[in-house]
MIRO-531798 format. One record per residue (C-alpha): residue in one letter; x, y, z. Coordinates in steps of 0.02 Angstrom, whole numbers, padded with zeros to 5 digits, always signed. Layout:
N
AXYZ ...
//
This chain:
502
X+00743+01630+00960 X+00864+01623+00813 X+00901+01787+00711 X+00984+01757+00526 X+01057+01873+00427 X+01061+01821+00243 X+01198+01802+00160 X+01228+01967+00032 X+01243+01870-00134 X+01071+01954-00234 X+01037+01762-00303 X+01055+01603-00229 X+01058+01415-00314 X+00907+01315-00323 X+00871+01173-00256 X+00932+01138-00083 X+00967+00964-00059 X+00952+00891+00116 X+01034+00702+00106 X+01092+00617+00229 X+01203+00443+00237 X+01041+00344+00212 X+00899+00343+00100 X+00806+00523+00159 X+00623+00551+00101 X+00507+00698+00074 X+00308+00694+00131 X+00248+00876+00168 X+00283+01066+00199 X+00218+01180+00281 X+00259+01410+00293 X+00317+01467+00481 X+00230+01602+00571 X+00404+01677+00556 X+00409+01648+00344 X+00531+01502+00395 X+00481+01336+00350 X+00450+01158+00411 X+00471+01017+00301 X+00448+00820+00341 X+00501+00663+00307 X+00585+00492+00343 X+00752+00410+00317 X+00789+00249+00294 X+00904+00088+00370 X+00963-00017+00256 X+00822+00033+00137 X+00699-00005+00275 X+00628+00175+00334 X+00661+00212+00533 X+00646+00383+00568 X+00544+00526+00558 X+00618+00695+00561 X+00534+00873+00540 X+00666+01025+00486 X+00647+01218+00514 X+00739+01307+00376 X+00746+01516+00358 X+00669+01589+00217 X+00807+01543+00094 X+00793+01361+00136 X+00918+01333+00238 X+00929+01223+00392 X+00892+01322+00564 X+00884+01143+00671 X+00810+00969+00648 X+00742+00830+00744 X+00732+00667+00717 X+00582+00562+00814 X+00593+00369+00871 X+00725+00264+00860 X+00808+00102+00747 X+00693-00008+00859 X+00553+00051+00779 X+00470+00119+00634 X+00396+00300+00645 X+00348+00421+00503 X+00252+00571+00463 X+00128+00586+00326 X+00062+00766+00340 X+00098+00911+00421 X-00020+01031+00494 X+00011+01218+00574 X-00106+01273+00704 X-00197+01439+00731 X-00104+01440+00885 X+00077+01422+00815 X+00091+01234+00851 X+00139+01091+00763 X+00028+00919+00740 X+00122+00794+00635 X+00030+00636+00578 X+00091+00459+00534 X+00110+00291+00583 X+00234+00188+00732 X+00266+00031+00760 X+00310+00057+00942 X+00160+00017+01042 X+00107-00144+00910 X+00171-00303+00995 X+00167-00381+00815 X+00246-00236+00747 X+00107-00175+00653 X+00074-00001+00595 X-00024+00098+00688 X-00098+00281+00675 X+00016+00437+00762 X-00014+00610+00780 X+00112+00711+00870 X+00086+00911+00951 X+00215+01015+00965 X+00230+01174+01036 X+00308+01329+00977 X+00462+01284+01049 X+00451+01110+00948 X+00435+01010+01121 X+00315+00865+01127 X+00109+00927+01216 X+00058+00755+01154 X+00063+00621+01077 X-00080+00476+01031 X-00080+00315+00964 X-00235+00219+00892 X-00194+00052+00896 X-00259-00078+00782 X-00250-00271+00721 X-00197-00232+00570 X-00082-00093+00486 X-00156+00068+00476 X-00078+00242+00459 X-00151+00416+00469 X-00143+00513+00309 X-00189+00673+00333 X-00261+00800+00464 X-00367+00971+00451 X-00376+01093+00593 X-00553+01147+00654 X-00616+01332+00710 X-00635+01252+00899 X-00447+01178+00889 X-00509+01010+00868 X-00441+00908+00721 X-00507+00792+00600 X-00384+00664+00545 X-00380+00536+00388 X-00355+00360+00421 X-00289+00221+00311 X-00381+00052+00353 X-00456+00034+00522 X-00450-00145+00566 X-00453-00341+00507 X-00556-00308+00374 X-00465-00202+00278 X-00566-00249+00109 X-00703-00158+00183 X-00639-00029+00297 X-00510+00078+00204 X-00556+00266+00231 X-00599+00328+00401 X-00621+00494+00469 X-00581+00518+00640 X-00620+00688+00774 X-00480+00725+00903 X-00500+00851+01036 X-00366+00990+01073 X-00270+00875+01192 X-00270+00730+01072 X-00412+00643+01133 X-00496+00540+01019 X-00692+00607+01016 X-00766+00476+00886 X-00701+00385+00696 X-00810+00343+00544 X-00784+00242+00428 X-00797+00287+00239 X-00841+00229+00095 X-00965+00105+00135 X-01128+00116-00007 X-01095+00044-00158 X-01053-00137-00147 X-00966-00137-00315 X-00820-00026-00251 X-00666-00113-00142 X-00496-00067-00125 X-00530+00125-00081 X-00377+00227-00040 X-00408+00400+00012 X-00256+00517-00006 X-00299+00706+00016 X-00419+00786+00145 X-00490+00964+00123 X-00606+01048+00262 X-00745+01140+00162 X-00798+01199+00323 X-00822+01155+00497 X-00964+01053+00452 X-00899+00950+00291 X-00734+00876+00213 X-00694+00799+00038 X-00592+00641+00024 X-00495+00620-00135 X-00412+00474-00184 X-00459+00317-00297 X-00542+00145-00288 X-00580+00016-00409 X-00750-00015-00478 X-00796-00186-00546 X-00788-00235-00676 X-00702-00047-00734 X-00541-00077-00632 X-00463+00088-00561 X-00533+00240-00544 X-00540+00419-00489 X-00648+00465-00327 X-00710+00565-00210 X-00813+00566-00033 X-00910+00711+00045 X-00943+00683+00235 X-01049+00798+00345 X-00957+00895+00518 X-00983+00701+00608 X-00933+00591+00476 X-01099+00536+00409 X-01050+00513+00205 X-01173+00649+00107 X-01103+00569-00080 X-00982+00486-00170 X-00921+00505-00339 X-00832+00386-00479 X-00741+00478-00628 X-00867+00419-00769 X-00734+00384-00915 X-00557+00314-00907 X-00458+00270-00762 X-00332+00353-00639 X-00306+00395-00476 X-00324+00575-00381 X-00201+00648-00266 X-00220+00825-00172 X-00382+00934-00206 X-00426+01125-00184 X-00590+01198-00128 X-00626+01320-00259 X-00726+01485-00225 X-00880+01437-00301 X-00875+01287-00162 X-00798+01148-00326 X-00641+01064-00286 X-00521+01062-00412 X-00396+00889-00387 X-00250+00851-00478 X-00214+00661-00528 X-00200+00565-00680 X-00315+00490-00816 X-00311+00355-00966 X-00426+00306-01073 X-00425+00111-01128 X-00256+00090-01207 X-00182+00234-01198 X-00031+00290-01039 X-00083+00396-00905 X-00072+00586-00900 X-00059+00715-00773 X-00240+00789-00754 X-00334+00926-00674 X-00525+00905-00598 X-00667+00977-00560 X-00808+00927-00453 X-00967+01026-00401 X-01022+01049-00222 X-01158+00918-00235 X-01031+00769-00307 X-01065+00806-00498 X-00929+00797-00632 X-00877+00970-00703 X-00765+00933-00821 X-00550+00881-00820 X-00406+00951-00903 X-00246+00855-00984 X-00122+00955-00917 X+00012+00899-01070 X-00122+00815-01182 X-00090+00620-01220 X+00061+00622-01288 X+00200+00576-01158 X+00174+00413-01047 X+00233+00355-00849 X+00166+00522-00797 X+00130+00566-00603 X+00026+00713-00519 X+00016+00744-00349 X+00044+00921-00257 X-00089+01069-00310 X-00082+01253-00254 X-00220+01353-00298 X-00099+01522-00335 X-00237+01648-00353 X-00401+01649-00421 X-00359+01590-00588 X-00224+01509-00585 X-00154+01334-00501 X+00027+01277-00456 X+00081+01083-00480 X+00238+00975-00501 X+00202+00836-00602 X+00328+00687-00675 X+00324+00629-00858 X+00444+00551-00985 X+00415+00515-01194 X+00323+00381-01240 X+00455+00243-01289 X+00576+00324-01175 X+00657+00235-01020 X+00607+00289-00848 X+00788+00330-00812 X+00733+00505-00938 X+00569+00563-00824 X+00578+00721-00825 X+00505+00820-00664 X+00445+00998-00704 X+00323+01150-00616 X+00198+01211-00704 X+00066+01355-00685 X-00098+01305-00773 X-00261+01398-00770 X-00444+01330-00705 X-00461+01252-00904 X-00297+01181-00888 X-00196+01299-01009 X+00002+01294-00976 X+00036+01476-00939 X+00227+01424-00867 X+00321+01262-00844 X+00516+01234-00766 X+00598+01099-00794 X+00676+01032-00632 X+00778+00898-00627 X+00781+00720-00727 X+00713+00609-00596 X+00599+00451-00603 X+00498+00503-00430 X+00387+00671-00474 X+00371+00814-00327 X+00278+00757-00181 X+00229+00923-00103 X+00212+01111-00141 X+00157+01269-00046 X+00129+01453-00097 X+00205+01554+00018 X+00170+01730+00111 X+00260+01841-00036 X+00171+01736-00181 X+00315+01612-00230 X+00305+01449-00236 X+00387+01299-00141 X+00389+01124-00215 X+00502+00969-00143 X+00540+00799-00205 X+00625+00662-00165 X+00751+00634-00292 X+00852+00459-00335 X+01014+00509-00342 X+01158+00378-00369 X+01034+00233-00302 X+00999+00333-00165 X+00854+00441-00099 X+00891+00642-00075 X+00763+00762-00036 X+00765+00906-00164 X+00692+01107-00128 X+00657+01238-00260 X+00589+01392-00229 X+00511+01492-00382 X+00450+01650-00409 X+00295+01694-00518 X+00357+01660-00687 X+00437+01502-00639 X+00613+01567-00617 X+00718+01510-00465 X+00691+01633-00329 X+00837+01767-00258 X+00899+01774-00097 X+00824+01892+00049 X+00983+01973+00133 X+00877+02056+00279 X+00914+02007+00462 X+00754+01896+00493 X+00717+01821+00675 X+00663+01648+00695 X+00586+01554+00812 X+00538+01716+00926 X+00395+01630+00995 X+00526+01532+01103 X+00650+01625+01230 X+00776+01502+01204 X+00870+01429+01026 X+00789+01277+00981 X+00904+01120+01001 X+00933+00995+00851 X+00935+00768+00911 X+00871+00628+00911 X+00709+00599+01017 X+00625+00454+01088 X+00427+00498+01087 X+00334+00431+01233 X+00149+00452+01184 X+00015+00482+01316 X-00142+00413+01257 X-00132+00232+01184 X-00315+00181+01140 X-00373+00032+01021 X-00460+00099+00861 X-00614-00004+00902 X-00618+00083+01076 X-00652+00247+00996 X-00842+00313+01026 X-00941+00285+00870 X-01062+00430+00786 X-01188+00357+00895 X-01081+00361+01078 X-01018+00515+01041 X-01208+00592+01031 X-01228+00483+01232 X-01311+00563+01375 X-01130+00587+01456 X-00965+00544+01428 X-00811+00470+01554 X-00658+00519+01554 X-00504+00509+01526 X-00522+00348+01433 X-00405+00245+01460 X-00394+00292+01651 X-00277+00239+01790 X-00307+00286+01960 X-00500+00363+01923 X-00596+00404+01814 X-00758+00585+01785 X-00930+00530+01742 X-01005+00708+01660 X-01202+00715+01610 X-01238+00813+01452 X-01338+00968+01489 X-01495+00946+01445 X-01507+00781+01600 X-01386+00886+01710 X-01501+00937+01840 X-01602+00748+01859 X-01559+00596+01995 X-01455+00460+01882 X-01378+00297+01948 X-01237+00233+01847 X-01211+00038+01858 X-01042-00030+01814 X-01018-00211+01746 X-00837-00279+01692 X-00791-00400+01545 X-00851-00528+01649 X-01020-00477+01673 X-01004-00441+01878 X-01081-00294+01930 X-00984-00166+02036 X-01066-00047+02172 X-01181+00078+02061 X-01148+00271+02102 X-01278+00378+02139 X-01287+00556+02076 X-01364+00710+02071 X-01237+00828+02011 X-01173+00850+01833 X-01002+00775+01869 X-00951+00624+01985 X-00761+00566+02006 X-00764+00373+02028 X-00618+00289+02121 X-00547+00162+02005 X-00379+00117+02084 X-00406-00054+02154 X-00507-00115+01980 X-00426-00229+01881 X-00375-00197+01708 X-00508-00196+01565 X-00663-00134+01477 X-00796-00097+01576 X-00979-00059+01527 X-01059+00115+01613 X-01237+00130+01602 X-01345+00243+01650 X-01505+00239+01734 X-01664+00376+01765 X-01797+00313+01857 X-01758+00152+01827 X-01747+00175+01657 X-01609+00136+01541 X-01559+00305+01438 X-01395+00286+01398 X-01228+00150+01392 X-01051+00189+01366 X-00863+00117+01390 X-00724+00146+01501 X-00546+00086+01492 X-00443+00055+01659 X-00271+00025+01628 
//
């Protein structure tokens, strides 16, 4: 627990810049239950990124502690940035820790109020893949975004996958798999229209059209309900907004043949049909980027976007914030800094301002940058109250360097499909060590079962008999692998399914 008192100056200078002695990146922020806030990012080793870190700040934006995750060994970064209904933290991203070939692999990290690791899970794969972004369900389940999933990666580039409250891994998806004209799908943004369906956003490339603007609707267990292809021009999509009529609004940018790319706001119905899009500056300025959107009330949206005069060098982008309504009209715009990277993230905050970050290339190095504006696009003034911090925790909240050990490793191809995540019962925990629960679904709880075990070899163990809805099977002497559980009633085959021994 941490109480500030503000210093009693009535304005304050925009931005704060957090640098460090290496390259320092931005990727996502998030508001405190305390009206602090928690920003993310990664810094860099000799311009090869390392570590992630994750800072509290107060209100005014400055620094209240940091810590830094993994170590030079290693890669480890965080892509997103999620705060639980409970007043945790679940940070998602990739490692290179557990990969023997130092691939990337998915991570998602909980922390607790006090920022001290509840988990950590790793989903382990032959090829790099990262986790993008993550959603928190009503249950306290999350749905996270995946980038790639295996060898394949022409084919499988968007997956969706469930984890329980304790990081568990309940089943994965994969995307984006219907039209055989469409390869190189990258899906960016995720947004939870409710606990039953989620809209990707991101972009792909249609033959023989090259790259273009799309979208994915899945249902509550990743079955895909449509897809949709921007019909004209090409571009790419970045973060999206579930509007009140149930339309997502996504901010990205747009060309037609010919002409440079321009930020652009745009619509989508419920049902995957194009509404319309906006160019947010018209088509007159060129090496333009779009990514953060805010929807700031019911008219009006928040972005940062990057642009620079046609004929100009990059060295002259200019980064600004702008306030736009649902046509697209400029209402406001700031100008920000002269930067060739655009704002990365942005968040509307408790008292209606506005929060936008960017990493910024200073001097041939990488700073991250933090405005805070008010309503009309002027930099926000100080708050001078005492505010407490961190009161969730009895004790300050220290600032290092920490080594994550995660405690669920699981291969990607491991994790229950849609179809063994609908099984007759389920075994856990998967991986296991010492032993291992066999639990019947409901609706077979109260019938005789025998479960036969065979290993990767195709010996069969001892089956189990059992009447109850649980059994707790001894797995201690076994010797590591996959082994296949089936399940038996009356001599009849109803259900298989996999179990892990370490």
């Amino acid at each position: 627990m941490l109480t500030v008192i503000a210093n009693n100056a009535i304005s304050q200078n925009w931005p704060k810049i957090y640098s460090h002695s290496q390259h320092h990146t931005v990727r996502s922020i998030v508001e405190d239950y305390d009206n602090g806030y928690l920003i993310t990012g990664q810094t860099f080793q000799s311009s090869v990124p390392r570590w992630a870190w994750l800072k509290k700040t107060d209100i005014n934006g400055e620094i209240i502690w940091e810590k830094v995750f993994g170590s030079y060994s290693y890669l480890t970064f965080f892509n997103d940035l999620l705060k639980t209904s409970n007043n945790e933290t679940i940070l998602i991203g990739g490692t290179t820790k557990y990969d023997p070939d130092e691939q990337q692999d998915p991570l998602i990290i909980k922390l607790n109020s006090c920022g001290e690791v509840e988990w950590c899970t790793v989903l382990q794969s032959e090829i790099g893949s990262i986790g993008t972004r993550i959603v928190e369900l009503s249950d306290g389940n999350v749905i996270a975004l995946l980038k790639y999933f295996g060898k394949d990666v022409s084919k499988f580039r968007i997956s969706l996958v469930k984890l329980d409250e304790n990081g568990i891994p309940l089943w994965i998806k994969n995307l984006a798999q219907v039209n055989s004209l469409i390869f190189n799908e990258e899906g960016y943004d995720l947004v939870k229209v409710n606990d039953s369906s989620y809209v990707v956003s991101g972009h792909c490339w249609l033959y023989p059209d090259g790259l273009k603007q799309y979208w994915i609707h899945s249902d509550e267990i990743g079955e895909q309900t449509w897809e949709y292809i921007w019909a004209e021009g090409n571009g790419t999509t970045d973060e999206s907004v579930l509007y009140a009529d149930g339309s997502t609004f996504t901010m990205g940018i747009f060309r037609e043949l010919g002409n440079p790319y321009v930020p652009t706001l745009f619509r989508i119905s419920q049902d995957g049909q194009q509404m319309g899009k906006s160019l947010i500056l018209g088509d007159t300025i060129a090496g333009s980027e779009a990514k953060p959107l805010v929807l700031f009330n019911d008219s009006m949206f928040f972005s940062g976007i990057q642009w620079r005069a046609i004929g100009s060098p990059h060295e002259e982008c200019n980064s600004e914030a702008i306030l736009f309504d649902t046509s697209g009209n400029i209402i406001q715009r700031k100008h920000l800094i002269v930067n060739e990277l655009g704002p990365v993230c942005a968040i509307k905050t408790y008292d209606d301002k506005l929060l936008v970050a960017s990493t910024c290339d200073i001097n041939a190095k990488f700073e991250v940058y933090l405005w805070k504006l008010n309503a009309t696009l002027d930099f926000d003034t100080a708050y001078t109250f005492p505010i407490v911090y961190d009161s969730l925790c009895s004790d300050s909240i220290n600032s290092g360097t920490f080594e994550y050990d995660c405690n669920f490793i699981v291969n990607i191809n491991e994790i229950p499909s849609l179809n063994e995540y609908r099984s007759k019962f389920k075994a856990y925990p998967n991986p296991a060590d010492n032993y291992f629960f066999v639990e019947k679904q409901k609706s077979i709880e109260n019938k005789h079962h025998l479960l036969e075990i065979v290993d990767s070899l195709g010996k069969k163990m001892e089956p189990k008999s059992f009447d109850d809805q649980i059994i707790k099977i001894d797995c201690s002497t076994w010797p590591s692998g996959i082994y296949l559980l089936i399940l038996k009633e009356d001599d009849k085959l109803i259900d298989t399914g996999k179990i892990i021994i370490k």
